[in-house]
N, C-alpha and C positions, 0 to 999 in steps of 0.2 A: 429767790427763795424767801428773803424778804420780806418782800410787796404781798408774796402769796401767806404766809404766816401771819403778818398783819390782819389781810382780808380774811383769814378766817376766825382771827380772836375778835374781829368790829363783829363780824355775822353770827356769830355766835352767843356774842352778848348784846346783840338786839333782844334776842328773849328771854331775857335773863329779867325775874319779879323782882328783885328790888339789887341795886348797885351803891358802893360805897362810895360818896359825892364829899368831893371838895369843894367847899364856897370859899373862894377866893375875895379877901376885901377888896374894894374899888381903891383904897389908900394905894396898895399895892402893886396894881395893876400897871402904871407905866414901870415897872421896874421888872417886870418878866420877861425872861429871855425866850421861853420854850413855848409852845401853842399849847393849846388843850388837847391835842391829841397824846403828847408827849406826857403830859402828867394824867392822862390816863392810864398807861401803856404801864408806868409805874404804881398808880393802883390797884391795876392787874396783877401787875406781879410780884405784891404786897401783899395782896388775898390769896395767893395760891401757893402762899407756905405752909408748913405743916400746921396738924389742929394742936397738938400738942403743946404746943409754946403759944403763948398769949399774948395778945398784941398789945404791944410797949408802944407809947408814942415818945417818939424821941425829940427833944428840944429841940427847935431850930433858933439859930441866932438870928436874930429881929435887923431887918435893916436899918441900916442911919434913916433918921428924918430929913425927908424933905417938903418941901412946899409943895402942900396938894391942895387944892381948890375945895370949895366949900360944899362942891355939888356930889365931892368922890368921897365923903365922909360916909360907912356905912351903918348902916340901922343896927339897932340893937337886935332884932331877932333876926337880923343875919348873924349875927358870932353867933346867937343858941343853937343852930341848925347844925351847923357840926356836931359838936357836942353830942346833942341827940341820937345821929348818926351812926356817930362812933360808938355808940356806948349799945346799939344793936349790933345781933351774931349775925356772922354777913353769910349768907347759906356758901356751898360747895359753887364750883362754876359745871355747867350739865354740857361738856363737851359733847356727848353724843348722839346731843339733837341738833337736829340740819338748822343752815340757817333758813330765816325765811327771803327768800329770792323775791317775792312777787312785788315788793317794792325796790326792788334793784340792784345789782352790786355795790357792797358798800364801797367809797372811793379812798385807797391811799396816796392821794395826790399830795393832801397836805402833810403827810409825815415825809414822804419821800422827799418834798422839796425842801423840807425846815431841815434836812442834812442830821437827822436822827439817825448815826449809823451809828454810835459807839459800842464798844462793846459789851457796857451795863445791860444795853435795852436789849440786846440781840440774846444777850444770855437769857436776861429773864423770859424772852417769846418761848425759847430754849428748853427752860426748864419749864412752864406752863405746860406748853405741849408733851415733853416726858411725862410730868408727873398727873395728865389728863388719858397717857396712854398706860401709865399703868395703876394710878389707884381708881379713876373713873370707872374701868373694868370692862369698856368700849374694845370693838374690833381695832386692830390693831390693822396698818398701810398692808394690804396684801394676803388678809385672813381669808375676802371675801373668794368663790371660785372663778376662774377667768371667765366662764358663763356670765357673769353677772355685768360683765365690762362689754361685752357685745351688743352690737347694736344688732336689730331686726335684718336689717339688710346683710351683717356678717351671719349669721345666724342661717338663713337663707340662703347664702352663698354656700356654707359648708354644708347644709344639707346637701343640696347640688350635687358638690364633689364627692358626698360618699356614695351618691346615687348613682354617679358616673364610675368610682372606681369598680364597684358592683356589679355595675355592666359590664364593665374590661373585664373584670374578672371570671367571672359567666361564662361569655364571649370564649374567653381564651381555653376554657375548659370545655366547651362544646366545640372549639375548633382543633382544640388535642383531638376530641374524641373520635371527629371525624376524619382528621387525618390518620388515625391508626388504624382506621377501615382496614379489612382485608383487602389483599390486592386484587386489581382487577384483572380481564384475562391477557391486555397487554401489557399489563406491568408486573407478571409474573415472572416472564423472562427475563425483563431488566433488571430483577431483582431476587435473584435464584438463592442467594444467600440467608434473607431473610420470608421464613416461612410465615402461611398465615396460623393463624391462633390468637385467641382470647385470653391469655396471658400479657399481665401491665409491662411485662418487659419484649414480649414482643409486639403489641402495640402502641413502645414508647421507642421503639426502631423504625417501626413503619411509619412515623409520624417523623422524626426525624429525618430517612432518607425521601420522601415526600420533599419537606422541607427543603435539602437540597436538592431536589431537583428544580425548584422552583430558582433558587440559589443560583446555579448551576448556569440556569438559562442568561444572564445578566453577566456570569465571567467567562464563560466558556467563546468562543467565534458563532455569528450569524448561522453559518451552515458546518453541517460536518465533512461535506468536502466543497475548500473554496476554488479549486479548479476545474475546470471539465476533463472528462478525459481525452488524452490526445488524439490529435486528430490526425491520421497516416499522413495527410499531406503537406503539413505544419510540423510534422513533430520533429522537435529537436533530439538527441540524444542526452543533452544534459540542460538541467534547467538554474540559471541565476535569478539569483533573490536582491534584491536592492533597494536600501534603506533610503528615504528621502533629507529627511529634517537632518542638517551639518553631515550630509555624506555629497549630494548632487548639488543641493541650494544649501545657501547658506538665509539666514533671516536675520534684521534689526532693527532695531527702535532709536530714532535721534529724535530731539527736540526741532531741529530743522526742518527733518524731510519726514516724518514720519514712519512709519513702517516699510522697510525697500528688502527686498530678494535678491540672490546674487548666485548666477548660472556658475558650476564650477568651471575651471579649464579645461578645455577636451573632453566636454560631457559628451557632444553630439558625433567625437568621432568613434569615443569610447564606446557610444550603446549603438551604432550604425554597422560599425566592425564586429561587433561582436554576437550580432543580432543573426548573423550566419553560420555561428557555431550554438549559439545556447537560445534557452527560451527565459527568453524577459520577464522577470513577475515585478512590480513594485509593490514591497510589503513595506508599510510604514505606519507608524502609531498616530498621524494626525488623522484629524475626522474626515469624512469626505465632503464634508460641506467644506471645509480649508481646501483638502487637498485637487479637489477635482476642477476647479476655476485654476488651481496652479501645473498641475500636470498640463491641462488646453493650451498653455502656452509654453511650457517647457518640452512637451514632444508633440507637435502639434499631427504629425505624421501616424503615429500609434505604433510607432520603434517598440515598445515595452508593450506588450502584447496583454500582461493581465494586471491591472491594478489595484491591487488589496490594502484598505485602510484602516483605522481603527478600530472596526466593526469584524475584522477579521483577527483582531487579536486575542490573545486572552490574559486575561487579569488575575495576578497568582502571586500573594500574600504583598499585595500594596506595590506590584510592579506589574508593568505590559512587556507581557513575553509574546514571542511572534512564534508558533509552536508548528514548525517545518510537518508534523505528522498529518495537520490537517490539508495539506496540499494537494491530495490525490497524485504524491509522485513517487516514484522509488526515490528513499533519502540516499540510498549508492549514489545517486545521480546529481546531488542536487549542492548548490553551492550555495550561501548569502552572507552577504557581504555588509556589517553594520560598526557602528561606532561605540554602542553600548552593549560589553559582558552580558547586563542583564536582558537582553531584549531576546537574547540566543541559549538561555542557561537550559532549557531542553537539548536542544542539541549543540553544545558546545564544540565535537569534531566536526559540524560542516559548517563553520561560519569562520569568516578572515575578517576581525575586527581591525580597524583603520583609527586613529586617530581623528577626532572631530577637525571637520574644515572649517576656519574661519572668514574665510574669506579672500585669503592669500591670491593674487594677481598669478603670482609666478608657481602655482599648487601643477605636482606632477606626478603624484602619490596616484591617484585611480587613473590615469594612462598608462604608468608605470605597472598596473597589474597583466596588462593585455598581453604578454610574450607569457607570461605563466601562466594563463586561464588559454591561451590559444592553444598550448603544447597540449596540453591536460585533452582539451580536444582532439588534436593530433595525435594522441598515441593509443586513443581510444580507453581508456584502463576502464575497468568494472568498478571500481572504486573509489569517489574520489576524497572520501576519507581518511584511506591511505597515504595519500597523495600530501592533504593538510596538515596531517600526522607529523610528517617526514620535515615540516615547515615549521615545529609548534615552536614556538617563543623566540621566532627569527623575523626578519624584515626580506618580506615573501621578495620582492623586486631585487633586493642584492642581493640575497643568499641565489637566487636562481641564478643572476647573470652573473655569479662566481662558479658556478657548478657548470652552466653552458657552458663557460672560458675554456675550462679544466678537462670537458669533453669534448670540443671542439680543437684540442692540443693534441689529446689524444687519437684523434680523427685525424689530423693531419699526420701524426708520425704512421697510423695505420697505412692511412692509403697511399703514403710513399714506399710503402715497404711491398704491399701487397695489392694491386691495382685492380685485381678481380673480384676482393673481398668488401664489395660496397657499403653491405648495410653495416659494416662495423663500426660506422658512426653510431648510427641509431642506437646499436647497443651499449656501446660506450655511455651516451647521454641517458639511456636511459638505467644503468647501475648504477650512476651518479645519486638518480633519483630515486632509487631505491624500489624502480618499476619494474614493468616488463614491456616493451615495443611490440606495435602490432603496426604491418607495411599495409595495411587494407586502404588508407588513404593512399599511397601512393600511386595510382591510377592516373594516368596522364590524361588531360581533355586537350577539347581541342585548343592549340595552337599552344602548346606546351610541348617541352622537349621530356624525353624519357626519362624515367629515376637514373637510370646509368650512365646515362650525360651527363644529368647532373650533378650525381657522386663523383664524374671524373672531371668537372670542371669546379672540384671545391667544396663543393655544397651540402650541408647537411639535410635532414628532413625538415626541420624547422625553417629552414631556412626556404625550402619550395614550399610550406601551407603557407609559408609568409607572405611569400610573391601570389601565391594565389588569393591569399586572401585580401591583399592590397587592390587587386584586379577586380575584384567584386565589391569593393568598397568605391571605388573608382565608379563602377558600373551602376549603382544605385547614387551615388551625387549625383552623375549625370541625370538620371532619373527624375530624381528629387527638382536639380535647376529647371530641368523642362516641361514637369507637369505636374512640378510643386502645386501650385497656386491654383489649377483646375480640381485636383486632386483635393481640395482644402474646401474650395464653393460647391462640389458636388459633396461634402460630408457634413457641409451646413447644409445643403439644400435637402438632404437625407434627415437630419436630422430637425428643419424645422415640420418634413413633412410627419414624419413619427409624432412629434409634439401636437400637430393639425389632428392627428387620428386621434390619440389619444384623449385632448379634449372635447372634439365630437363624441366619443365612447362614453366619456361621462356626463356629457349633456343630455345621452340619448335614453342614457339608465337612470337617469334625473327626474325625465320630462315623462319616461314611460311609465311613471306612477298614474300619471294626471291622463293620461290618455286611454280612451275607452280599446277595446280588444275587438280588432280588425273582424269583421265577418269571415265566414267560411267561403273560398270562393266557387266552390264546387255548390252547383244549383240541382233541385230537382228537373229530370228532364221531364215535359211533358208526355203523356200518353198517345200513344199509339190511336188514331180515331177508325 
């Protein structure tokens, strides 16, 4: 602040008509401590006291004598020049006229270096500049409007921006307008609620539910049903849902190995076994570009029958919910099974949340569900919401194989007592559970023994879907080991031929721009002579 104060009291008394001049004697001159900048600085701000008081010159004490050469003696009309000087009125200083630039900024090299800080000089720069802002009568730092401080190029830029906001503005008011249109003749029905009319409030509805529908398309699932409907000779009775991400695989990041997956325990006997009572869906929230390179190698077979990813979930207030309604299934039917509350808060009674798997070697928790999701199949029930009901805020694997125990006691005291009264297991087991039994699965195939054999050797109902279901799990490994790996090259070979069509298709509707349009190949036939 300084340096800049300075430069503006040098530039401003560049044009200043006459200045009050000190002739300094050459006697004198080796005995000066200060430059001639400095004893300016204080004639400055000697002049720029009040008019009022009259300029006194105040004695200065005369230095001792020394020895000065003959050459530094000075002239007799050097002492008159002051005099003269002084004894003229020294005009006002015209702070607010600019300085003149064209000959260059003036330099405060020399004051700044001779260490001219004290606090005399700084005062007087001080008071010049106050008392030039307010008796001179000059604008004052900041009078001027911020206009005036712009350059061309800012000036230009904000034109711009109001030009631009103007358009948005516009814009969004002819885009109100037309989405408040009346409705058209298919979105009448969708939108029974809100009639048409020329009314700003009901064309500030129709503009909004517009709006989300648009909305709507970005949270809602790809399709409004992500399943096909069943097929008679696929169809299961009941369909399971199954979370990917910390339920089957687990996933991590080390600095070592980089990103590794990790199959759970008894995955592949888990969804083999089970893939004969229920229909497989994998609903999970990663993308399919993630998930579908990872399912190819996790069920290489196509065990899980429908694979639903990201793209079929929907997104509702900052969370991916997986909304069981869009499944084309009766939800009586339908079980899934996830590690996150939030991913099931639609339908919170058909989902058996699990604790996230880490990784664990020794993990027994989703094999541990198969004797309670078998039964469930086994007893047929219409409901299996009922069923989860009956399970809510228990650890589904032991509450069940406590309640089995305790009907299977009771089966044994029954059928010592009363040897003809069979299904009294069933019943048993199923009060427990607060069901009802149905014997329609008890049908004997071939090379099984009868229900009353095997009530009278012991055996409850669970316990023959057991054996049979064990027989058919049997029956498909074998399968699996002997035409595993043909079964695998003919679904590559399927699959690089679809790929083969497929890029022909779009080479062929590429190329059929460029290509002229085949004649007709039906000819005139010649005349009869």
């Amino acid at each position: 602040m300084l340096s800049r104060a300075i430069a503006q009291g040098i530039s401003r008394s560049a044009r200043l008509p006459t200045l009050q001049r000190t002739v300094i004697p050459a006697s004198a001159a080796p005995r000066l401590t200060t430059t001639s900048s400095t004893l300016w600085i204080r004639g400055l701000a000697q002049q720029n006291r009040p008019k009022s008081q009259p300029t006194q010159s105040k004695p200065t004490s005369s230095p001792q004598p020394e020895a000065q050469s003959p050459s530094s003696t000075p002239s007799p009309s050097s002492h008159k020049k002051p005099s003269s000087d002084a004894a003229e009125p020294t005009p006002p200083l015209d702070f607010n006229s600019l300085p003149d630039l064209t000959q260059g900024i003036p330099s405060t090299l020399e004051y700044e270096t001779s260490g001219a800080s004290r606090k005399s000089n700084l005062s007087a720069l001080q008071v010049a500049e106050e008392s030039a802002q307010t008796e001179g009568g000059g604008r004052g730092r900041g009078e001027l409007p911020a206009s005036a401080y712009m350059s061309s190029t800012d000036r230009r830029r904000a034109q711009f921006a109001n030009r631009m906001y103007l358009a948005v503005l516009v814009s969004g008011v002819v885009g109100l307008g037309y989405l408040g249109r009346d409705w058209d003749d298919n979105e009448v029905a969708a939108h029974k609620d809100i009639p048409n009319g020329w009314s700003p409030a009901l064309w500030w509805k129709r503009a909004v539910a517009r709006l989300t529908d648009v909305t709507e398309y970005y949270r809602e699932p790809a399709f409004d049903k992500l399943l096909p409907d069943p097929h008679p000779m696929f169809e299961r009775p009941y369909t399971l849902c199954l979370s990917l991400e910390d339920m089957l695989v687990h996933s991590e990041w080390s600095r070592e190995h980089g990103w590794r997956v990790a199959k759970r325990p008894g995955l592949d006997y888990f969804l083999r076994y089970l893939s004969q009572y229920y229909e497989l869906v994998l609903f999970t929230s990663v993308p399919v570009a993630m998930g579908e390179p990872l399912m190819r190698k996790l069920d290489p077979f196509q065990i899980i029958v429908w694979p639903l990813y990201r793209e079929a979930t929907k997104y509702k207030d900052g969370e991916i919910v997986k909304d069981l309604s869009y499944l084309n299934r009766d939800l009586s039917k339908v079980i899934i099974i996830d590690t996150k509350e939030s991913h099931v808060q639609n339908q919170p009674e058909n989902a058996i949340i699990l604790p996230p798997w880490k990784g664990e070697k020794d993990d027994k928790e989703l094999v541990s569900l198969i004797p309670f999701l078998e039964y469930i199949f086994a007893m047929e029930y219409k409901d299996v919401r009922e069923v989860l009901k009956s399970f809510k805020g228990k650890h589904i694997p032991t509450e069940f194989a406590r309640r089995e125990a305790i009907a299977r006691a009771d089966f044994q005291k029954q059928l010592a007592k009363e040897k003809k009264k069979r299904p009294s297991g069933v019943g048993a087991l199923g009060n427990m559970l607060g069901l009802k039994g149905n014997m329609s699965m008890m049908q004997p195939v071939d090379g099984e023994i009868s229900p009353g054999e095997a009530f009278a050797q012991g055996k409850m109902l669970q316990d023959i879907i057991r054996e049979r279901g064990q027989k058919n799990y049997e029956a498909m490994e074998k399968q699996i080991r002997e035409n595993g790996e043909q079964w695998l090259k003919e679904a590559q070979q399927m699959q690089e031929q679809q790929q083969a069509e497929a890029m022909n298709s779009m080479k062929s509707s590429f190329t059929g721009w460029f290509k002229p349009s085949q004649p007709s190949n039906t000819s005139a036939q010649p005349k009869a002579t």
